[in-house]
C-alpha positions, 0 to 999 in steps of 0.5 A, a space after each residue: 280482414 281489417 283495413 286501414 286507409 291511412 295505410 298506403 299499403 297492405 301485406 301479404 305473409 305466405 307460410 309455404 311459398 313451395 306449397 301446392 308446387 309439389 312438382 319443384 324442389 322447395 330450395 329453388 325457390 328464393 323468390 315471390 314477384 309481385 307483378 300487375 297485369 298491365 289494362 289496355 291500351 299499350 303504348 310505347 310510353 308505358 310499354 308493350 309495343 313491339 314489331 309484329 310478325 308481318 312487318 314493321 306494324 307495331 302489336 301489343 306484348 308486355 302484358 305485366 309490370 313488375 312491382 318487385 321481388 321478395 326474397 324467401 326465408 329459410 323456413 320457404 315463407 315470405 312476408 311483403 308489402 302489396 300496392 292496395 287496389 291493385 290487381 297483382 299476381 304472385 310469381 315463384 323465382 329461382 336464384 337468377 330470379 328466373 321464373 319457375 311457377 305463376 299465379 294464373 289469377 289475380 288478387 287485390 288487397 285494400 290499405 292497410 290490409 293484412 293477409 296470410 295464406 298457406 302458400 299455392 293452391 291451398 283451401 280453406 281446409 288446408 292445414 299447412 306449417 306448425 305451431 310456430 309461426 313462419 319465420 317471415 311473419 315475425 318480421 315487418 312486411 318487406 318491400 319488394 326490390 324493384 329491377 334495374 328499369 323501376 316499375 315501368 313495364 319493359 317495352 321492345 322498342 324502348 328497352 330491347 331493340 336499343 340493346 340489341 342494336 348496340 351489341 348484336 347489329 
């Protein structure tokens, strides 16, 4: 693909996000995340410690940041824009924005890159859609929409345990 590294950032335009998920209702679908698997080490600054099972010893667990979610057109494709030189990983989101399928890879894109696929588990001899192009194709690449915590990765101690302290305790 061509590449462009004036651009801080790449896209990616997916056909049929309920491609290869033949298992779930396409209309379930009305979300992709983007999310990082977060490198080692963890901390409670960026996120992933919580208590362990023996104790107060704190262990590693929030193994992802989230980047943001993308909203699905009618038509079950989506076209958004992916941080380059960051290993991602997409998700398939129901309308509460509750995960119903994961991508158990990652893929990277470099600046300015512009990507298509067919949607889930396609091969390069897939054939998937018809002549007209998907629907978010003819749109610019959409930003993902971050959570209500930003980009951070969500930590126990600093983001749940607070919760549960205020309205559980």
């Amino acid at each position: 693909g061509v590449i462009d590294p004036t651009v801080d950032y790449a896209s990616c335009v997916v056909s049929d996000v309920s491609f290869g998920c033949e298992d779930l209702a396409p209309e379930r679908i009305r979300y992709v995340r983007v999310a990082e698997p977060i490198g080692w080490p963890y901390d409670n600054q960026l996120g992933g410690q919580r208590y362990g099972e023996k104790g107060p010893t704190l262990i590693n667990w929030t193994p992802i940041r989230i980047l943001g979610d993308i909203p699905v057109e009618a038509d079950g494709s989506a076209h958004f824009r992916v941080p380059p030189d960051t290993a991602v990983y997409f998700q398939l989101l129901d309308e509460n924005r509750m995960e119903l399928r994961r991508m158990r890879s990652f893929i990277s894109f470099q600046p300015g890159e512009q990507r298509a696929c067919a949607g889930c588990h396609e091969t390069r001899g897939s054939v998937v859609g018809s002549a007209k192009p998907p629907l978010a194709a003819t749109k610019p690449p959409a930003k993902p929409i971050l959570p209500p915590w930003g980009d951070r990765p969500v930590s126990f101690l600093r983001d749940i345990q607070p919760i549960l302290d205020r309205h559980c305790v």
